[in-house]
N, C-alpha and C positions, 0 to 999 in steps of 0.2 A: 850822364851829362854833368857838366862842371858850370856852375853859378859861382862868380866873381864877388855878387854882391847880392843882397836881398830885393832889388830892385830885376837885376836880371832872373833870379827865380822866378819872383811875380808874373815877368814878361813871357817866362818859359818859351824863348825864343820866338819871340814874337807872334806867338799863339796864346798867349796867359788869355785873351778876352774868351777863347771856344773852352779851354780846359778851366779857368774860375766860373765861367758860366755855367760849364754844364754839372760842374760839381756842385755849384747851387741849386740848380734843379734837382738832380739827385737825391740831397739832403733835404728843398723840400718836400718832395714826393713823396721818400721818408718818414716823413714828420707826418705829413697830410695822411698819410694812406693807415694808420691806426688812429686815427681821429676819426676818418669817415667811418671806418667799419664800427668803434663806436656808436655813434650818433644811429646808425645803420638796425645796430643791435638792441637799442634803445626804442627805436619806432613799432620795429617787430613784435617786441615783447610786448609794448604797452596796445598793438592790435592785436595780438593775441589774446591780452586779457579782455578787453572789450569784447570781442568775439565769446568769450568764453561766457563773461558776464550775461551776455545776449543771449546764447544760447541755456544757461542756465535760467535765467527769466523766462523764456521760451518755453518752456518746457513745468515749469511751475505753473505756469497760466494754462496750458493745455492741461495740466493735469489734476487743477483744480476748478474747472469750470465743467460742468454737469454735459454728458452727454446724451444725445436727444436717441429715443430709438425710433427707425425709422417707421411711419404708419402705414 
């Protein structure tokens, strides 16, 4: 295709509003979608530690509180 001017590119034949549009979304999704998986990877780990932390307490307390035998 042949653009005359910067103006008739833009319009890309009087389609520019579906083909600028969707190349926005695009680019954002792009953007977004290693940010989520960030954020994603962040929550995981910080309940893993808690989990962990929990069951590490867990386990200290059962194994220092006296056990009864049975009579």
């Amino acid at each position: 295709m042949h653009w005359n001017s910067l103006a008739d590119f833009l319009a890309m034949g009087n389609h520019g509003v579906y083909v600028w549009g969707s190349l926005a979304v695009m680019a954002l999704l792009m953007l977004a979608e290693p940010i989520l998986l960030l954020q994603g990877r962040k929550k995981l780990v910080s309940r893993l530690k808690r989990q962990y932390r929990a069951e590490r307490t867990e386990a200290r307390r059962s194994s220092a509180s006296p056990r009864r035998s049975p009579d």
